[in-house]
DRENKOL-528869 format. One line per 10 residues: their letters; for each residue z, x, y of N, C-alpha, C. Coordinates in Angstrom, 2 decimals. Atoms other than C-alpha are relative to their C-alpha. Example, Ala and Ser with C-alpha at 12.3 -4.5 7.8 and 13.67 -1.06 7.14 Angstrom:
2
AS = 0.00/0.89/-1.19/7.80/12.30/-4.50/0.00/0.90/1.20; -0.06/-0.82/-1.19/7.14/13.67/-1.06/0.73/-0.77/1.09
REM end
This chain:
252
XXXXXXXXXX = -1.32/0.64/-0.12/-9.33/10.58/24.79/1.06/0.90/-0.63; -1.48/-1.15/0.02/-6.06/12.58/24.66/0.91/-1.15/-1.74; -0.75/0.67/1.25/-4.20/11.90/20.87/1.85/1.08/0.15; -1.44/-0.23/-0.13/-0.37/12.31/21.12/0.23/0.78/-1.30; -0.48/-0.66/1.18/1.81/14.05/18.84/0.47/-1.11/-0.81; -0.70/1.03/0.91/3.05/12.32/15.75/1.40/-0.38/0.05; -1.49/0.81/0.05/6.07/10.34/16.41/0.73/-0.32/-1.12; -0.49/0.11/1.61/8.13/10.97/13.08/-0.93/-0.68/-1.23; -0.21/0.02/1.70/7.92/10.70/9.76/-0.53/-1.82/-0.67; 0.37/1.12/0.87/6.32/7.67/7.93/0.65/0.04/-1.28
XXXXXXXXXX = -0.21/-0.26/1.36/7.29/6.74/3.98/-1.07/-0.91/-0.51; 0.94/0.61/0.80/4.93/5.86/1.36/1.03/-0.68/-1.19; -1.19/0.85/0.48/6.48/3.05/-0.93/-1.50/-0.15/-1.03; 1.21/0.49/0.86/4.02/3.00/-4.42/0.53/-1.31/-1.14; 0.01/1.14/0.37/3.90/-0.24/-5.73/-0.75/-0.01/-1.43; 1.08/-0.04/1.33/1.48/0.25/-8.55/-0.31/1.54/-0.12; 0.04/-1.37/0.02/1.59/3.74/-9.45/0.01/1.09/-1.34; -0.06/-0.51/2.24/0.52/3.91/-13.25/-1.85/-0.22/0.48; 1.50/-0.05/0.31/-3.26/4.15/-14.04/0.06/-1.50/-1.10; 0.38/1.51/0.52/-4.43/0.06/-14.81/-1.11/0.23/-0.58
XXXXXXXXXX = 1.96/-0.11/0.38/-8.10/1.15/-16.95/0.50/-1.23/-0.93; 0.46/1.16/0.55/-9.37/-1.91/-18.47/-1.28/0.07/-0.55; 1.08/0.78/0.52/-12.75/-1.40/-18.61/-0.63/2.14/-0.03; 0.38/-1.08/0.65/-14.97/2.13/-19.30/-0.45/0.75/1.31; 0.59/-0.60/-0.74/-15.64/2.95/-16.10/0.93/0.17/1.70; -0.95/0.18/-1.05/-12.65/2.08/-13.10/1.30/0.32/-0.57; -1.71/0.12/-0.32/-9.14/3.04/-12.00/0.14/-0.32/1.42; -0.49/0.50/-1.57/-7.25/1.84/-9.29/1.44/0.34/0.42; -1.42/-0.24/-0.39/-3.73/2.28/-7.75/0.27/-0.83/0.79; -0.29/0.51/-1.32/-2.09/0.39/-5.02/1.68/0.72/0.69
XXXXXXXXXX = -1.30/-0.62/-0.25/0.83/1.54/-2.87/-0.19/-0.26/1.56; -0.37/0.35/-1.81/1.98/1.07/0.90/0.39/1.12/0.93; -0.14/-0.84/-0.96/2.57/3.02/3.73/0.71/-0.55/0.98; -0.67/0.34/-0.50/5.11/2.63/6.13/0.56/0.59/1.27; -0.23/-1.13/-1.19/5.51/3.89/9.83/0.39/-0.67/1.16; -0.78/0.43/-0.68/7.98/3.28/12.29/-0.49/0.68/1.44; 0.35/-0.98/-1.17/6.79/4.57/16.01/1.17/-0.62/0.65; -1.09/0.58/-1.04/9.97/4.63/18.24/-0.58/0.31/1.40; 0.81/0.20/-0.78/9.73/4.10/21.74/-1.21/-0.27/0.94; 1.76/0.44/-0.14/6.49/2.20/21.69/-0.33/-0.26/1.43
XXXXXXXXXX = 0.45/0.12/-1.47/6.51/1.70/25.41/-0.37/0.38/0.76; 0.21/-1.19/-1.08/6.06/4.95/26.93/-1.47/0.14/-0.64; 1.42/-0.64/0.31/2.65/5.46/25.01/-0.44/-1.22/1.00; 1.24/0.74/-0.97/0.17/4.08/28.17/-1.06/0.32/-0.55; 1.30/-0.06/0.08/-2.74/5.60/27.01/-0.14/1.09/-0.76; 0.16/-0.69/0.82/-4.33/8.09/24.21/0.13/-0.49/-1.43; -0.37/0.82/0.78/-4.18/7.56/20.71/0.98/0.73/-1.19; -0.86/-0.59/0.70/-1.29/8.10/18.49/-0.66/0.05/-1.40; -0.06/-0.41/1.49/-1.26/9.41/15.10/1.16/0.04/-0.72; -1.02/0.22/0.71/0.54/9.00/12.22/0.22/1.20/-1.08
XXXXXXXXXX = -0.41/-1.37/1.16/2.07/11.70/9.41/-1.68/-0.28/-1.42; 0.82/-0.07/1.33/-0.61/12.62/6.52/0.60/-1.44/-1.22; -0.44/0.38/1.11/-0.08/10.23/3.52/-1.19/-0.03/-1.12; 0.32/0.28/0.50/-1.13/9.94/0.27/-0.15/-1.14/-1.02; -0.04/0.62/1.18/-1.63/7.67/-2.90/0.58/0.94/-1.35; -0.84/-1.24/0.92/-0.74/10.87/-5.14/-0.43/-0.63/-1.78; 0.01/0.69/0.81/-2.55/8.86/-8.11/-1.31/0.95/-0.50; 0.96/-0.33/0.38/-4.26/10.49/-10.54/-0.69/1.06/0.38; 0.79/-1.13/-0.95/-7.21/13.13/-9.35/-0.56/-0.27/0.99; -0.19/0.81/-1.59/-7.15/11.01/-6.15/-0.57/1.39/1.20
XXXXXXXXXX = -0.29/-1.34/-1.08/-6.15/13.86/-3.92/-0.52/-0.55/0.98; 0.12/1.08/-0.95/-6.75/11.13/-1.03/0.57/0.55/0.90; -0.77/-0.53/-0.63/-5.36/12.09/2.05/-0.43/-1.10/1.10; 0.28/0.14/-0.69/-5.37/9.82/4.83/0.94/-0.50/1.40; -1.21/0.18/-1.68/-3.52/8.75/8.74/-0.20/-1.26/0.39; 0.21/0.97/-1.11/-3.23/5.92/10.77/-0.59/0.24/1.14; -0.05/0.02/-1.61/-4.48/5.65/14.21/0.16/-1.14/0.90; -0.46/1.29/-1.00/-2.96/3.45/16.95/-0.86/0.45/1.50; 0.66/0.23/-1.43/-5.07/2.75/20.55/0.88/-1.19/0.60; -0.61/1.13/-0.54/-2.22/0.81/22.48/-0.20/-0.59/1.26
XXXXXXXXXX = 0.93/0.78/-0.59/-4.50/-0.14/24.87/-1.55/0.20/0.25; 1.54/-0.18/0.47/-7.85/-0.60/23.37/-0.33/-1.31/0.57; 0.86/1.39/-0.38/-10.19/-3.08/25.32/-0.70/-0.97/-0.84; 1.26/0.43/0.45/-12.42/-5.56/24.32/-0.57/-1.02/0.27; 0.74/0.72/-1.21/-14.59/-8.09/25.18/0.08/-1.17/0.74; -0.68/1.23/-1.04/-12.80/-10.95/26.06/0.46/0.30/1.22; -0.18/-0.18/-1.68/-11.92/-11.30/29.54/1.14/-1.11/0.70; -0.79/1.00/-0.81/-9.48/-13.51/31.63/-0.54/0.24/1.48; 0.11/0.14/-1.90/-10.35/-14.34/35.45/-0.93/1.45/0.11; 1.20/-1.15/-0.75/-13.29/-11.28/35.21/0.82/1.13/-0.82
XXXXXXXXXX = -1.12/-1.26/-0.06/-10.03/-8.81/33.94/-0.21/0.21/-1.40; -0.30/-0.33/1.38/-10.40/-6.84/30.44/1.49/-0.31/-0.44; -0.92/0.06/1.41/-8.23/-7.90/27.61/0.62/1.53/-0.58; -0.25/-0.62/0.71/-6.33/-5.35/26.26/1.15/-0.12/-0.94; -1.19/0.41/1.10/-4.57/-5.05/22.92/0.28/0.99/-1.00; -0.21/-0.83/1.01/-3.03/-2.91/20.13/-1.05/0.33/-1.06; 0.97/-0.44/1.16/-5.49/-1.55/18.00/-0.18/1.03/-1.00; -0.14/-0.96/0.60/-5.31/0.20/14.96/-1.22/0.32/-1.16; 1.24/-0.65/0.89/-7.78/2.54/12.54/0.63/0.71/-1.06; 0.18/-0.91/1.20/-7.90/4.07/8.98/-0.96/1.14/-0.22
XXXXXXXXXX = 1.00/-1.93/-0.44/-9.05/7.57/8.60/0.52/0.63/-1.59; 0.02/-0.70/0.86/-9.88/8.90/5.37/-0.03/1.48/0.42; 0.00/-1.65/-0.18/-8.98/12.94/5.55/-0.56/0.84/-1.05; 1.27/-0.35/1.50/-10.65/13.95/2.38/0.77/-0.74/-1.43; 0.00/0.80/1.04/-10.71/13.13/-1.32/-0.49/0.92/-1.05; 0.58/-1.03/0.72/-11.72/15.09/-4.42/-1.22/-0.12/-1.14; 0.99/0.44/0.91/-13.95/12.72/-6.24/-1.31/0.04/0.86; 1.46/0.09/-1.07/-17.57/12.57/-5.33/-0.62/-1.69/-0.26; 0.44/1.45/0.12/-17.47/9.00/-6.21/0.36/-0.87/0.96; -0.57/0.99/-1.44/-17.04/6.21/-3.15/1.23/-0.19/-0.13
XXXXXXXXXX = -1.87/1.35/0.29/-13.06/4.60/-2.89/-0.61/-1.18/0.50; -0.06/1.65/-0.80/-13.23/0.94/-2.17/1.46/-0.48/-0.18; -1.73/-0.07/-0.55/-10.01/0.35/-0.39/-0.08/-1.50/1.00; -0.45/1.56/-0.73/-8.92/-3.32/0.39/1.48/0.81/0.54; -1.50/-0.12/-1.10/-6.03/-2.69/3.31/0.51/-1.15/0.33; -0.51/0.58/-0.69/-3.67/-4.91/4.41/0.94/0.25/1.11; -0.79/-0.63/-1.84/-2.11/-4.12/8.18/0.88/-0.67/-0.02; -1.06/1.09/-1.14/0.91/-5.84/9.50/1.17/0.79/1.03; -1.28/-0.39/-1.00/3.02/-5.24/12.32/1.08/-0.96/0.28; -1.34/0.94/0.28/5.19/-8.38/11.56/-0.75/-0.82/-1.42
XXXXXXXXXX = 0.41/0.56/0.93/4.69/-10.53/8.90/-1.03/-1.50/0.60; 0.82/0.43/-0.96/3.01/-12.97/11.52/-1.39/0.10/0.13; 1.33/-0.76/-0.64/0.69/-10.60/12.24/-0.72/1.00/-1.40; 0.63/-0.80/1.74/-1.95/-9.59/8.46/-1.33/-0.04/0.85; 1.36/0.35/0.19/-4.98/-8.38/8.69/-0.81/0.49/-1.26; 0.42/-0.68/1.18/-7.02/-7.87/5.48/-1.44/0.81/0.20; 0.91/-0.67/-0.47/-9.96/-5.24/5.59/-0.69/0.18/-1.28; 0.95/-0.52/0.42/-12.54/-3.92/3.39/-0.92/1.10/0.01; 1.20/-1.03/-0.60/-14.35/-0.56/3.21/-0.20/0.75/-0.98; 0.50/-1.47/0.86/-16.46/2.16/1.36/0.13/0.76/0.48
XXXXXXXXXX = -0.53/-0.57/-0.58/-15.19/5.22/1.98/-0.79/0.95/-1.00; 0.97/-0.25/0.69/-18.40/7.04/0.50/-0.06/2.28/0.58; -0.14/-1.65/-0.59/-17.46/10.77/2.23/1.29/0.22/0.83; -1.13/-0.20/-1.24/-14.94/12.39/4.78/-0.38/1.59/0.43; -1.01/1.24/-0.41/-13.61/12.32/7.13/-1.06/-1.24/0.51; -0.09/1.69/-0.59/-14.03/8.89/7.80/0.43/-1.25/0.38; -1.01/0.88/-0.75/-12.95/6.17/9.76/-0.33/-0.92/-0.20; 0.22/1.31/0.17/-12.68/2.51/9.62/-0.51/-0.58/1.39; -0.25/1.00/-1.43/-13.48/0.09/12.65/0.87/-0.14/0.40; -1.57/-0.07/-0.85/-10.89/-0.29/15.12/0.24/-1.52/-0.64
XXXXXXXXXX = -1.03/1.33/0.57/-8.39/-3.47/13.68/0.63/-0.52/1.58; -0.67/0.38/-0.97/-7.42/-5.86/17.01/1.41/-0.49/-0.92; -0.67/0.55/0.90/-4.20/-6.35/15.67/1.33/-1.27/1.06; -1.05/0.99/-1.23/-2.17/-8.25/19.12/-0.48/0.38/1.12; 0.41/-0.09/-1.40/-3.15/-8.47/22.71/1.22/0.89/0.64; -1.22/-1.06/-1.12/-1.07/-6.24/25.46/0.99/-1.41/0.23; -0.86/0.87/-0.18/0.21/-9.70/26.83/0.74/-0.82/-1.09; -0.66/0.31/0.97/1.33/-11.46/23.51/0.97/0.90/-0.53; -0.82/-1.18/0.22/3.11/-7.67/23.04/1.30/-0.48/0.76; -1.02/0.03/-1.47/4.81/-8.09/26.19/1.02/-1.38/0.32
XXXXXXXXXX = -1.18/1.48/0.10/5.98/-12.11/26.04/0.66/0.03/-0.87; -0.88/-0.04/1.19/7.19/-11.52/22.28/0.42/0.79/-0.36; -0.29/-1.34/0.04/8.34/-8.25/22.58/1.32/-0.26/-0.88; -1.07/0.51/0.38/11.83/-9.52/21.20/-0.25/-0.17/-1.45; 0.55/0.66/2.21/9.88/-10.40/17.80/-0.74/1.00/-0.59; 0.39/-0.96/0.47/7.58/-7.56/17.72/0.28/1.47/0.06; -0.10/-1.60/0.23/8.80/-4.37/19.25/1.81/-0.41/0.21; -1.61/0.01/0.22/12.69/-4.99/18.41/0.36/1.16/0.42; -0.46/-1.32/-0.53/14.53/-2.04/20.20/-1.16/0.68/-0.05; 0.64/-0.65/-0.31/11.43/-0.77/21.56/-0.96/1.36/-1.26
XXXXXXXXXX = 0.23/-1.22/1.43/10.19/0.67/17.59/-1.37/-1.53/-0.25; 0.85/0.63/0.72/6.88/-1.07/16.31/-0.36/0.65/-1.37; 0.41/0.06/1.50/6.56/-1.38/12.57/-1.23/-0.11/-0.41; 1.17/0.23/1.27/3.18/-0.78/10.46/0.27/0.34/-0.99; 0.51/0.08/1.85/2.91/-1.81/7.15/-1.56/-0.17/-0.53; 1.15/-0.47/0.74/-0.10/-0.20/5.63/-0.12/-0.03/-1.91; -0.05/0.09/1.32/-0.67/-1.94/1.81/-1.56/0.26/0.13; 0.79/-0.27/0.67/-3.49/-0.27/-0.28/-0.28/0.07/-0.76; 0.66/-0.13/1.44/-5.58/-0.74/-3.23/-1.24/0.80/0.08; 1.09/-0.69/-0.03/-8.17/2.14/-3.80/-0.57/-0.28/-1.88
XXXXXXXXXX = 0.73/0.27/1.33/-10.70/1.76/-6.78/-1.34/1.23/0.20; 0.96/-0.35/-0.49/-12.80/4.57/-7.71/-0.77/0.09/-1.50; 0.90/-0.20/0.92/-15.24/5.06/-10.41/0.55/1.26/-1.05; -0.47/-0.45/1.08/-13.57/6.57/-13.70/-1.00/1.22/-0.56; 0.95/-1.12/1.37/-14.56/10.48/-15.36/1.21/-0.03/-1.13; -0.42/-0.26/1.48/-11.86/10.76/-18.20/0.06/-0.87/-0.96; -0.27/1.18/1.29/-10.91/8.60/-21.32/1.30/0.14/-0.34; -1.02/0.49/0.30/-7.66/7.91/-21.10/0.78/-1.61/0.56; -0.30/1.55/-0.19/-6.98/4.32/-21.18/1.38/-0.51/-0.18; -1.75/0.99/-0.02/-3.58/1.99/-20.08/-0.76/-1.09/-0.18
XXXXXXXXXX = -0.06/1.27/-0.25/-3.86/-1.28/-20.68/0.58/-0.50/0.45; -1.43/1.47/-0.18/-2.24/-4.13/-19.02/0.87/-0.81/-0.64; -0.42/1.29/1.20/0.12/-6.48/-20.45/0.11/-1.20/0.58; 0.51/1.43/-0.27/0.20/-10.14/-20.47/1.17/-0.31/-0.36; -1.20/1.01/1.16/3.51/-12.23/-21.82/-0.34/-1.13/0.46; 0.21/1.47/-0.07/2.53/-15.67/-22.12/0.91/-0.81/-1.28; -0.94/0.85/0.63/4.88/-18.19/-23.36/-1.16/-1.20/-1.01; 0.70/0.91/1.03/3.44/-20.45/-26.27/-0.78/-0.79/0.45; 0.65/1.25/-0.82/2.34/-23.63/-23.91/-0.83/0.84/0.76; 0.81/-0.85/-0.73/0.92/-21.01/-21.72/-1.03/0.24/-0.73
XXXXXXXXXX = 1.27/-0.21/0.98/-1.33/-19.83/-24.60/-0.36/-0.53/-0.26; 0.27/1.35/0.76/-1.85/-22.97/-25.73/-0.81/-0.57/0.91; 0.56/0.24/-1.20/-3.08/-23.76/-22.26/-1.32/0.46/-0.05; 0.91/-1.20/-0.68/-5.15/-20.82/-21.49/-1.03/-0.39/-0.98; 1.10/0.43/0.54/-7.08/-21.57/-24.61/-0.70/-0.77/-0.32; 0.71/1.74/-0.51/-8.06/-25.12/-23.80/-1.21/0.60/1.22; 0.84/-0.91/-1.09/-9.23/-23.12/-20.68/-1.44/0.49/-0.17; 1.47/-1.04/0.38/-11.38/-20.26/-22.13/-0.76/-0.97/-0.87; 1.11/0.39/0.84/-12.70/-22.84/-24.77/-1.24/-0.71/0.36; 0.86/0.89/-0.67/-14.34/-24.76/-21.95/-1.39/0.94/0.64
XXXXXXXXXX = 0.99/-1.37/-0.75/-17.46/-22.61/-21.32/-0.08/-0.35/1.11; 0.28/-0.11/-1.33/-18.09/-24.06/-18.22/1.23/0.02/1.15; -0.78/-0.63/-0.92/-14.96/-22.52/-17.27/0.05/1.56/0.05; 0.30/-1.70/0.34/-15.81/-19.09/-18.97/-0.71/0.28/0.49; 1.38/-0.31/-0.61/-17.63/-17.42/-16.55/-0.59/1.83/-0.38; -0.05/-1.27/0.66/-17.30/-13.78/-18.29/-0.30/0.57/-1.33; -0.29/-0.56/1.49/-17.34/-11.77/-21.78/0.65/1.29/0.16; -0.44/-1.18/0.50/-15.50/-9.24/-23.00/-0.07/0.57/-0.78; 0.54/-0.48/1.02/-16.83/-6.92/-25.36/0.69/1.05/-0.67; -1.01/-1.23/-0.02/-14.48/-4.75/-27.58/-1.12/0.30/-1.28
XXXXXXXXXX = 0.43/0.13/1.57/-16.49/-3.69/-30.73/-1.31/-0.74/0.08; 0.28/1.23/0.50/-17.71/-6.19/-32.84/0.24/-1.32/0.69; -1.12/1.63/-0.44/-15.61/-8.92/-30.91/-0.65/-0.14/1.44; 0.75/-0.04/-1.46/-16.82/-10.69/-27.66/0.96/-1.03/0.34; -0.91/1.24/0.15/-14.02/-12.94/-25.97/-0.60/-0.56/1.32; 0.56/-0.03/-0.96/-14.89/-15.02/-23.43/1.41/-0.79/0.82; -1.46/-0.23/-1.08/-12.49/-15.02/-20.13/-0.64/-0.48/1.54; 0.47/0.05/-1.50/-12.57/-16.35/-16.32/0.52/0.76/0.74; 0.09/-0.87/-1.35/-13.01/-14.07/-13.59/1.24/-0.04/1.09; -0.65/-0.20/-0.77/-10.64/-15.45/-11.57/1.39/0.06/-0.40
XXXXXXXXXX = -1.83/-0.22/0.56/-7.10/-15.00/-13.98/-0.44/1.28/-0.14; -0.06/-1.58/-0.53/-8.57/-11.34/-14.31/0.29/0.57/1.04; -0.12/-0.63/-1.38/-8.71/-10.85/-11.07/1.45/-0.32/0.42; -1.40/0.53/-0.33/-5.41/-12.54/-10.54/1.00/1.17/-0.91; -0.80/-0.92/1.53/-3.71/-10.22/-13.61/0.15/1.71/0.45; 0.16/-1.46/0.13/-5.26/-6.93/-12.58/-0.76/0.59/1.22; 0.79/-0.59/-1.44/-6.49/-4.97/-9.30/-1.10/0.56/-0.69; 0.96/-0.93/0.45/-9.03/-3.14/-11.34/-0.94/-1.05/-0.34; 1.14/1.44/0.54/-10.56/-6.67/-12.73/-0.38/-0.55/1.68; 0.23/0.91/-1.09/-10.20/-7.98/-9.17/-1.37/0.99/1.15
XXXXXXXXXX = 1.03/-1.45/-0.30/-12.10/-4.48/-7.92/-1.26/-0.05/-0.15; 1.78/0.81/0.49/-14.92/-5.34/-9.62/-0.85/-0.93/-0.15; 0.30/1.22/0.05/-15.65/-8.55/-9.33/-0.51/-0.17/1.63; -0.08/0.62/-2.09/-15.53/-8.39/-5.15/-0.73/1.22/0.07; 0.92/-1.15/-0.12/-18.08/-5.50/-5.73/-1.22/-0.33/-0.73; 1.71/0.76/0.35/-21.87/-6.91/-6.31/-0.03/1.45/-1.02; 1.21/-1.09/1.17/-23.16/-3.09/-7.63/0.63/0.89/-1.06; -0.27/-0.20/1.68/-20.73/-3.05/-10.60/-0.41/-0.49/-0.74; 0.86/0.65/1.25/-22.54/-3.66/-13.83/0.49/-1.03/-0.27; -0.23/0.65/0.86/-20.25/-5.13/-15.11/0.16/-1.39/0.94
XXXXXXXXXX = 0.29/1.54/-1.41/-20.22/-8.28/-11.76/-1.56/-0.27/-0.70; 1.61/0.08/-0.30/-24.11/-8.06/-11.99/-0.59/-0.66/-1.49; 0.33/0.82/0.63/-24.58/-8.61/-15.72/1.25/-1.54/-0.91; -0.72/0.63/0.92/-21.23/-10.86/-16.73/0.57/0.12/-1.02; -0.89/0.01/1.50/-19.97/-8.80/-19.55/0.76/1.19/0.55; -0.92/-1.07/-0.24/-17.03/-6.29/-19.15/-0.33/0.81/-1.71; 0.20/-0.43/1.36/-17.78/-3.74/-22.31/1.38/1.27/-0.21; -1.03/-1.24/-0.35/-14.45/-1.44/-23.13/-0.25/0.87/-1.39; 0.49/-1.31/0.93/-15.40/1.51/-25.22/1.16/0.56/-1.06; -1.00/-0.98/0.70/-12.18/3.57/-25.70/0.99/-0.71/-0.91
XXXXXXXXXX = -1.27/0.63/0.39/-9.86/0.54/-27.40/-0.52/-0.11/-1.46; 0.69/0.98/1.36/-10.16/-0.63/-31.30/-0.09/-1.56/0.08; 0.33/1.53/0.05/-11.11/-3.61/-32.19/1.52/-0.81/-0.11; -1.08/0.52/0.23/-7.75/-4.36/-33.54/1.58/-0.36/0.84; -1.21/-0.03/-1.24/-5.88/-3.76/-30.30/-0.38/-1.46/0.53; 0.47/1.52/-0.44/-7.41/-7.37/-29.33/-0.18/-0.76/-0.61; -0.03/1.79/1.26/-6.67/-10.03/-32.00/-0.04/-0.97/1.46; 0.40/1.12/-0.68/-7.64/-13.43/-30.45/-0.40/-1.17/-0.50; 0.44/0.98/1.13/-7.90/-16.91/-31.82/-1.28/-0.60/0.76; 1.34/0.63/-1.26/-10.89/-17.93/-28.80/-1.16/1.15/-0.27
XX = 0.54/-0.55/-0.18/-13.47/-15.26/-30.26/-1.59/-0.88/0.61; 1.07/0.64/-0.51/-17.30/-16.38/-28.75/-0.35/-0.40/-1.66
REM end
């Protein structure tokens, strides 16, 4: 299949663009991607490409493209007649770690239209599964909503997580208002709402899974990943912090 030339210039828009370590062994980043194809009408067939982008985070050195198929089949059918619909792919171009990325994507070509993805991205190059992201005919009746002056919008949001070599640790921060704290530790005191530990030291606090994950992409990273230790046995252990960086009146 014949791949077009790149139809301008994309921008990358980083959203999270500090190093989040939490725990002794992950970092993560998140950041978006943003690519305008004008005159989406004339592409009949082949598949376009989009400008290089990166994440630029860290020793990342990530490199990867879009690809659009604007009329990719598949197996639905009407009256005997293939379906066809916009379809788009992620394409890792290389990377410099030898450790996997796990890269939650979110697609949209309107706000209508999300799709959320999932993938290990364990070498390169490598590609994702093709994404149905709108039929040819739903293109074509709502054209007015989706290709406004003949330009279709992808918004490409990404969180990559890869497996940590140095020791330099950020923490997150938290501001919780008094009642809030006051809350939270009604919360954690209920074990059978604590489904975690946290181990700094000496000190072990115990915390639920799902306000980490809510707080922090790097907590949420690991948790939606079975063959991190720290999912598998229930304790997060952080090495590089003192003890004293984590006063707490809820110790175990």
């Amino acid at each position: 299949m014949s791949v077009h030339a790149r139809p301008g210039q994309g921008s990358v828009k980083h959203i999270m663009a500090k190093q989040e370590y939490v725990t002794d062994s992950l970092e993560t980043c998140e950041f978006t991607y943003e690519w305008t194809i004008k005159n989406f009408s004339q592409y009949k067939r082949g598949i376009i490409e989009s400008s290089n982008f990166s994440s630029n985070f860290s020793d990342f050195n990530d490199v990867w493209i879009l690809k659009i198929d604007p009329f990719k089949g598949f197996e639905e059918r009407i009256e005997g007649f293939p379906i066809y619909c916009v379809s788009i792919q992620l394409k890792l171009q290389s990377f410099s770690s030898t450790s996997p990325l796990f890269t939650k994507c979110k697609i949209s070509i309107h706000p209508d239209i999300v799709k959320d993805e999932e993938y290990e991205f364990d070498k390169f190059p490598k590609e994702s599964e093709w994404i149905n992201c709108i039929s040819r005919p739903d293109l074509s009746k709502y054209s007015g909503k989706y290709l406004l002056n003949d330009e279709l919008k992808i918004s490409c949001t990404m969180t990559i997580t890869k497996e940590r070599k140095n020791n330099s640790p950020v923490m997150s921060t938290f501001i919780a208002t008094p009642q809030l704290g006051a809350d939270l530790k009604k919360l954690l005191l209920n074990e059978q709402s604590a489904d975690v530990i946290i181990k700094v030291g000496q000190q072990s606090f115990r915390v639920i899974k799902g306000i980490l994950a809510a707080r922090s992409p790097v907590f949420a990273a690991m948790f939606n990943h079975e063959q991190f230790k720290e999912n598998k046995n229930g304790e997060v252990v952080i090495e590089d912090i003192e003890e004293d960086a984590c006063p707490t009146p809820w110790p175990t």
